[in-house]
Structure formats: structure tokens, C-alpha cells
N, C-alpha and C positions, 0 to 999 in steps of 0.2 A: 504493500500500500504506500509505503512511504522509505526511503533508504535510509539507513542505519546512518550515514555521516550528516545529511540533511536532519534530523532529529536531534543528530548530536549537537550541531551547529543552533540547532532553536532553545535546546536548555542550558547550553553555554550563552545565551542570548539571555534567558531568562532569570541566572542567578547571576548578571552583571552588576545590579543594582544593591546585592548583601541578602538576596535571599537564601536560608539555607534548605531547600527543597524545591526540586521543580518537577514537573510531570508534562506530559504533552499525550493526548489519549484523539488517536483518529478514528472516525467511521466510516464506513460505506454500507447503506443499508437498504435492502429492497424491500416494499412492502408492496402486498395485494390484497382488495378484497371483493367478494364480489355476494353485490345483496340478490335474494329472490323473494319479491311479494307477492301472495297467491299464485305461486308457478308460475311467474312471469318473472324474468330477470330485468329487476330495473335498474341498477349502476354497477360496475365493474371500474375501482380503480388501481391504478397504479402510483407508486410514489417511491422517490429518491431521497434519501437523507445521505448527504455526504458532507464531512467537514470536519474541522481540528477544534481541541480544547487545549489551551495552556493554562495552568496552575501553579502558582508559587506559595509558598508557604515563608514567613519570617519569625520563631517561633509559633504562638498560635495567631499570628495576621496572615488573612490567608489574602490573597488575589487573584482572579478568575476571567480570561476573555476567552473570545473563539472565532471562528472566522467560518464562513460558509462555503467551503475551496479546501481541495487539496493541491493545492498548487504552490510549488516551495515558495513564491516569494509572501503567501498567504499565509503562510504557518511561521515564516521569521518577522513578516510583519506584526504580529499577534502576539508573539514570545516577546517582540522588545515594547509592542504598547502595553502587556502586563509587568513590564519589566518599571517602566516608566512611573509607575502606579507606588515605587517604592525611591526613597532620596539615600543616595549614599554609592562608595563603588564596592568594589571584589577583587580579590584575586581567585579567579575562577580556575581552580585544577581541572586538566583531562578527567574527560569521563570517558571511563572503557566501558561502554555496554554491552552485555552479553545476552546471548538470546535465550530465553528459556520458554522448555515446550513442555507444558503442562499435561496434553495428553487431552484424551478424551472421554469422557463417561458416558456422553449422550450420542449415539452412532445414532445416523439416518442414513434410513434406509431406500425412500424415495425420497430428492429432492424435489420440492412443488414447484417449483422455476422449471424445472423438466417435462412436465405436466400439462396438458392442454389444459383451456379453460372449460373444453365441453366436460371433459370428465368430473372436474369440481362442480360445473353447475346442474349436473346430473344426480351428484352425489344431493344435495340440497335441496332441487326439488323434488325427489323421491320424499327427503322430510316433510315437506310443505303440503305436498299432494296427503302423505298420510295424516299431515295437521289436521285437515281441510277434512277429509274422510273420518273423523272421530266423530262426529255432532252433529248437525243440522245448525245450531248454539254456535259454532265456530263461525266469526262473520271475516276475519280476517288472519294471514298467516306472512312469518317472512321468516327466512331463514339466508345465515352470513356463513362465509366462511373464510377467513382470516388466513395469511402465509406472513412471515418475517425473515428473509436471513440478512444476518445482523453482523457484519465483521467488524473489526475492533483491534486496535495495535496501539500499546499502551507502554510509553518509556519514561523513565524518571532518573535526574540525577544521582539516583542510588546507586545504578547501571543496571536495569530492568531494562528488558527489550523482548516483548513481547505480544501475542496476538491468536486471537480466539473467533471462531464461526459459531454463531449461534440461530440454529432454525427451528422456528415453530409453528406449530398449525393450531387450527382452532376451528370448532365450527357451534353455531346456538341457533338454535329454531324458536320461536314464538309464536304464540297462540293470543286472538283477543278472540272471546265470549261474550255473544251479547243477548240481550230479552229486553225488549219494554224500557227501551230507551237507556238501560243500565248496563255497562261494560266491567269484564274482568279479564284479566291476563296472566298468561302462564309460557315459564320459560325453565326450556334447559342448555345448557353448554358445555361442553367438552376440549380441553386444551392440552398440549405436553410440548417436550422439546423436542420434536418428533417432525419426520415430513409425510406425506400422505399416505404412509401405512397405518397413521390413524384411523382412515376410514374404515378398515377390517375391522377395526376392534371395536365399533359402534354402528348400528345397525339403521340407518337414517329413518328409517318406518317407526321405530320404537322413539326416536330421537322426537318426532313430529308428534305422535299421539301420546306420551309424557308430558310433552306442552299443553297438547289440548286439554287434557284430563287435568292436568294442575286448572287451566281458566275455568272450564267447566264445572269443578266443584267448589272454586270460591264463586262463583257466582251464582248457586242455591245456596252459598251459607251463608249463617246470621251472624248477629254478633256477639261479641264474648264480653261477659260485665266487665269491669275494670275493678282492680280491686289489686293488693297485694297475695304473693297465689305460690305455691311451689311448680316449677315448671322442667320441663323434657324435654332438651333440644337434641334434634336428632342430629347423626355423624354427616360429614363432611362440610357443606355450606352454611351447617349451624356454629362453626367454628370462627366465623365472621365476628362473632362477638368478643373472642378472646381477641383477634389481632386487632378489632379496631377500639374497643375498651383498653387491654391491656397493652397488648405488641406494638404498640407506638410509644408508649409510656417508659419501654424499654429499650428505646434506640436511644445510642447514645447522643445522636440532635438534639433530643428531649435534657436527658441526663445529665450531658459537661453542663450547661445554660443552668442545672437547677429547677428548670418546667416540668420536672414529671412527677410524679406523685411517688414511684419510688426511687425517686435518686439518696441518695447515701443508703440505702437498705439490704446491700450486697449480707450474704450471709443470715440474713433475716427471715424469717414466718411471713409470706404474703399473700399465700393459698391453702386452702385445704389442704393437708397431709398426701388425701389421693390423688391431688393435682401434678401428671407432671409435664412441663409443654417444653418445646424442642424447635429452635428452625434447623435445617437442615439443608444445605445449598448443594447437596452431593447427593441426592436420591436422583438413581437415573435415572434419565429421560422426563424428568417433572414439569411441570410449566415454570418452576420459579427458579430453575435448579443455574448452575452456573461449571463451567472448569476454574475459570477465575473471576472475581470481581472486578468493578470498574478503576480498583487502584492498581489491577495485578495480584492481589490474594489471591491464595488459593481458596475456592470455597470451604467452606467448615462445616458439621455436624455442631451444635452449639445447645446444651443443655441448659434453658434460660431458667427454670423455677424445675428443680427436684424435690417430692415427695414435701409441697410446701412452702420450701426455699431458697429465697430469691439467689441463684447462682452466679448468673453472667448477664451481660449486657449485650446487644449488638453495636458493636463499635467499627467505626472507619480512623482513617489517620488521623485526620485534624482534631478530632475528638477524642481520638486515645491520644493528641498531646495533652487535650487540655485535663484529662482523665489518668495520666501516667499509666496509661493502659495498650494493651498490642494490638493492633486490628484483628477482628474475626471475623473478617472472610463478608463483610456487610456492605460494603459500598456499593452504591448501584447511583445509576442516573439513566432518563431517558433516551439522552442524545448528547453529542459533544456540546452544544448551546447549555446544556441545564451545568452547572454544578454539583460533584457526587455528595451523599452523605450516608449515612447508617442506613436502610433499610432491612427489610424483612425479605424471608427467597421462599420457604417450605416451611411455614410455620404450623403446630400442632400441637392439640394434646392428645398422651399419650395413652397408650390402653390403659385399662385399669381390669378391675375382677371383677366386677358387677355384672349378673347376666339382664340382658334388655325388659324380659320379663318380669325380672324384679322391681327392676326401675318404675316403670308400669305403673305396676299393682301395687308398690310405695305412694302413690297417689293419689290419696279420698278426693279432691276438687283442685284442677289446676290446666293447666295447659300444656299441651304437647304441641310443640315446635317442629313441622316437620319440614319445614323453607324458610330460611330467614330471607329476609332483602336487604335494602341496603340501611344508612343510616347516620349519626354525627357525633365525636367524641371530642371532647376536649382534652390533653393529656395534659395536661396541667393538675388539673382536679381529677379526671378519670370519669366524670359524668358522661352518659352516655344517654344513645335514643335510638331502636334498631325497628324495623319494619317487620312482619310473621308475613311473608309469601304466602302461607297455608299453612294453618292451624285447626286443633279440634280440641275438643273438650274433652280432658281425662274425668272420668264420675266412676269411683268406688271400683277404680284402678282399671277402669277399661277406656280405650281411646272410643269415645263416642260421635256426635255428631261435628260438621266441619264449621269454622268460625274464621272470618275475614275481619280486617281494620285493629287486629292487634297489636302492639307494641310493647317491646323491653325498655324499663326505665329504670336506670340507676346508676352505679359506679363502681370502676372496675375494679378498686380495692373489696369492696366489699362482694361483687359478685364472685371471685378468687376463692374469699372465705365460704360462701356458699354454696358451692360446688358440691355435694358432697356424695353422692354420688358417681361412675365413672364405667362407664360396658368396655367392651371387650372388641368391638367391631371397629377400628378406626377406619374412616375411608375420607377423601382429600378432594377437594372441588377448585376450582380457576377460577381469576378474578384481575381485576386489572387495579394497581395499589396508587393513589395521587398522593402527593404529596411536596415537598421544595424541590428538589429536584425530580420530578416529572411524574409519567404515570407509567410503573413497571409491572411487568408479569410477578403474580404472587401466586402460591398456593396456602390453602387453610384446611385446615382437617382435625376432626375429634372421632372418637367413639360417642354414641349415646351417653348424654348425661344430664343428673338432675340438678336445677340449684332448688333447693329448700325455699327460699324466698325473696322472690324479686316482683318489682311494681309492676304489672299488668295493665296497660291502658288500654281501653274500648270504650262501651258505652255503657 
């Protein structure tokens, strides 16, 4: 992408000024997507991201530009206006960068750049058509499906020189339900680091009438009192609660600043006993999964709260300056424009011994969470607010009838503690994570679990 003396030439450019750190991180990135509403293909796009980031560091003052070009005099223009941004000179030593190759965990198998487009949009209106085939009720359907390869070549004064391919597919169908002027919707998705031998492993017909049967049965159901209530959120996409209550709270962005709710707490009680959650940026083939991060880490396996106790943090550099802390494998960023910092990759709680059944039949009056949606945290406080996609009423331990418009309300210190409950089933669902630096691929995943008690909003 870029040659080894030209890079060298831009970080010798950028530690002129007395910075002690520099980084230069390129991309070339292809994206595709192509929508189909009621079996009709209405947009097919394509898009190029290409372009440099330079970063300097001077203990913890950091300085960040980028340039839209790979084009060498783009990248030493860039490296001396970040350079500029700092008063003072250097005697700047050779850097010997050496290259280092991480290796792979995530093999693909078909690239989707290889790939006609009739195939993809074949594959997607098979969903759409069985959308449309579940109801009479189904008034509308669309279904995407998403390609990314993402390359990336990443050098730093340290004398790092290196560079990683990352491709992933994805594909989500949607269902709207309608009657009597009232609408509902229902949606599934499926994503990995994977290229179109995705589509074997998920069956577009089940993919389309999954949608529809989520719309369809929030839109005969009623609603659920509001009240304080013990609650049953089911595995994979019910795990949305832990990373967006908790898993932000623990990045170290939050943390070095003092904004989260557990900073200083390392070593400390902050969950249930059977709570134990984990990111993990090296499960292959994952959607959030990585060989390296956006500083050149290598991904990690990162044990964040064991059996209760708050373990580790997710840290990137600048915040394991300001933290006396190593990086773990956290940095992510959008694009060479965004700025990297701590993020989240394969976050989850872990199994536990509880069998589902129990869980269940643990509960005289409350709610069983079987779709979360989306929702808004503050990690400051840890207060939170999440949407129930599809819910039903557990009564005298049985899941009974289906209840739409409810909501989790509270905070994720205390939701931690009332966990107490944990199954045996974990499974992991896709999701797209926003945040300062940009919007990246996440995954989130639990086994079936109960909290004892949390606010319930409805009617």
C-alpha cells in the first residue's frame, strides 16, 4: 500500500517537533451493499475509502490529522501539519522498521468482490419473497446485504510495520406488519469475518419468515404494566444490555478521564458472583474479531469482570499512558479520518450453571426478554434505557402471552449486582458499535439470564 522508506520518511517528519511517538495507519477499503424491497432490488452501492492517519503523541498530548490520498506527497504533507501542531525541535534517530506478520485466524473462503451481484441478490430475495409468504399481515419487506474488505498498514516510531485484510459479510431481512392502520416490525441479521460462504450456513427462507413472525406477533400483542419486575433476557442480542450499560463504562476513554462509574475499582465486587463477561478479539471468524488492532496489537482474549470482579479494563495506548497501563489488544477506529481509542470486539457473558428451565419457572410475575432493540447509556452514571423487540409475560413460571412497548430502566452498576441468575446456552449476535471514533463491527453475547429486579416500563 505504501513503501517502507516513504512511511519512514513521514514519522521522521512527525517526531520533528519533540514528539515522543508517532504512528501513520493507511487504508484502502471497499464497501458494497445492495438493498431489496419486496423483491425488487432498489439500490446497489458501491464505495471507496482510501486515505492516511498520522498521530503523535507528547506524553499524554496527543495530535491527530489525515489526509484523503494515498499519495506520498499526501501523507508527508499530513505528518508535518500534525507535526506543526506541536512548538519545539528533535533530534530525531533512525527508525528501523521491521515488518511483522501476525498471521491469520479469520480465513475466507469466498471473496465477495469475486462474486456476481446476481448471486447476492438472489440470495436476499429468496428472504424477502419468504418474508412476504409468512402472512397476509406482512405489508412490507427489505432485505441488505453488506460486503467490506478493509486493508490497513499500520507503522509507528516504535518500528512496527505492518498490515492486515479484513472481510466481512452480513446480511438482515425485515418485516413490517400491518392491520387497521397500526404497524409493527420485525428483524433478523447475521454477520462474521467471513466472505460468502456465509450464505450456506443460513438459510434465506428461515432468515425472511423469522422477520415476519417477530412483526406479526408484536402486532397482536398488548401491553405489559410497568412496574418494577424480575426479568429473563434471552442469549445473544439480549446481551446488548451488558455492553451498552456496562462495556462502555469499561473502556479505558471512559476510565483514564474518570467518566465511568467504575474507574478506580480494579480488583473490586461489581457483579454478581455468577457474573463472568469477557471480550475477546480472537474468536475466529467473528464479526468483531481482529488479527490486530488499529495501533498494531495483537488482538486479546481479555477477562473484564471474573466470578464478580472487576478484572481489567479495555485499554488502547494513549490511555494506558494516562493509566500506567499496557494496551489490550482495544483500539479500533472507523476509518483513517476518525481517531482510534479503546473499544469493545466480542464482548460477552459467560456460561454459567443455571439450566433455562429453571430460570423460567424462578419467575411468579415478570418479563421474558426474548429481542432487545436498541437504546441510550450514559457511562458516566451507568443509567440506562433499552427497547424489548419482543416480549411476553412470564405468570407462575410459564412464558405466556406476547407484550410490545417495553422497556429496561436503570443502571448498570446495579443491574451487575442483579444478575443472579446465568444458563448454560451462550450464543452471540452482530451489531454495528458508535461511538468517538466511528461506528465499528461489535459482537455481544450471553447465555439466558435472570436479573431479580429491574424497572419495567409500559403502560
Amino acid at each position: 500500500m505504501l513503501s517502507r522508506e516513504l512511511v519512514k520518511e513521514a514519522l521522521r517528519r512527525a517526531l520533528a517537533t519533540g514528539a515522543d511517538y508517532a504512528e501513520v495507519f493507511a487504508e484502502h477499503t471497499l464497501n458494497k451493499s445492495i438493498t431489496i424491497i419486496s423483491g425488487k432490488t432498489d439500490k446497489i452501492a458501491d464505495a471507496v475509502v482510501s486515505g492516511v492517519g498520522v498521530r503523535i503523541f507528547k506524553g499524554t498530548r496527543c495530535v491527530s490529522g489525515s489526509a484523503s490520498s494515498l499519495a506520498p506527497e499526501a501523507l508527508l504533507d499530513c505528518a508535518s501539519r500534525v507535526a506543526d501542531a506541536l512548538t519545539g525541535t528533535a533530534v530525531v534517530q533512525d527508525i528501523c522498521l521491521r515488518e511483522r506478520l501476525f498471521g491469520d485466524i479469520h480465513p475466507v473462503k469466498i471473496v465477495p468482490a469475486g462474486v456476481a451481484n446476481a448471486e447476492k441478490i438472489e440470495y436476499i430475495r429468496e428472504a424477502c419473497l419468504a418474508a412476504k409468504d409468512y402472512s397476509e399481515e406482512i405489508s412490507q419487506v427489505r432485505g441488505i446485504f453488506a460486503e467490506v474488505d478493509h486493508n490497513i498498514l499500520i507503522a509507528t516510531s516504535e518500528g512496527l510495520f505492518a498490515q492486515d485484510r479484513q472481510i466481512r459479510s452480513r446480511v438482515l431481512a425485515s418485516s413490517i406488519a400491518s392491520k387497521d392502520g397500526e404497524n409493527q416490525d420485525g428483524g433478523v441479521n447475521h454477520g462474521a469475518r467471513k466472505g460468502l460462504e456465509l450464505f450456506s450456513e443460513y438459510d434465506p427462507k428461515e432468515l425472511g419468515r423469522e422477520a415476519s413472525r417477530q412483526a406479526v406477533t408484536m402486532l397482536h400483542a398488548g401491553y405489559i404494566k410497568a412496574g418494577t419486575m424480575p426479568v429473563a433476557i434471552e442469549n445473544g442480542f439480549g446481551d446488548v444490555i451488558f455492553h451498552e450499560a456496562c462495556g462502555h463504562s469499561l473502556e479505558a476513554s471512559s476510565v483514564a478521564l474518570g467518566q465511568s462509574q467504575f474507574a478506580g475499582k480494579l480488583g473490586t465486587r461489581i457483579a454478581n458472583t455468577k457474573v463472568t463477561a469477557i471480550d475477546d478479539g480472537t474468536i475466529p471468524n467473528s464479526w468483531g474479531s481482529m488479527n490486530i488492532d488499529d495501533e498494531g496489537t495483537p488482538a486479546q482474549k481479555n477477562v473484564l469482570i471474573e466470578n464478580g470482579i472487576l478484572k481489567s479494563y479495555m485499554v488502547d495506548k494513549l490511555n494506558g499512558r494516562r493509566m500506567g497501563m499496557a494496551s489490550t489488544g482495544n483500539s479500533r477506529r472507523q476509518s483513517y479520518s476518525y481517531e482510534p481509542t479503546s473499544r469493545m470486539t466480542n464482548t460477552y457473558i459467560a456460561a454459567g450453571q443455571d439450566e433455562d428451565k429453571d430460570i423460567i419457572a424462578s419467575i411468579e410475575y415478570g418479563l421474558y426478554a426474548k429481542s432487545m432493540g436498541g437504546g441510550s447509556v450514559n457511562p458516566v452514571t451507568g443509567q440506562f434505557n433499552f427497547s424489548v423487540d419482543e416480549g411476553y409475560v412470564i405468570r407462575n413460571g410459564e412464558i405466556c402471552e406476547p407484550v410490545r412497548g417495553a422497556s429496561l430502566i436503570g443502571k448498570g452498576s446495579e443491574v451487575l449486582m442483579n444478575i443472579d441468575m446465568v444458563g448454560k446456552n451462550v450464543a452471540r449476535a452482530q451489531g454495528m458499535c458508535g461511538a468517538s471514533s466511528g461506528s465499528i463491527p461489535t459482537d455481544v453475547g450471553q447465555p439466558l439470564i435472570r436479573v431479580s429486579s429491574i424497572v419495567v416500563g409500559g403502560r
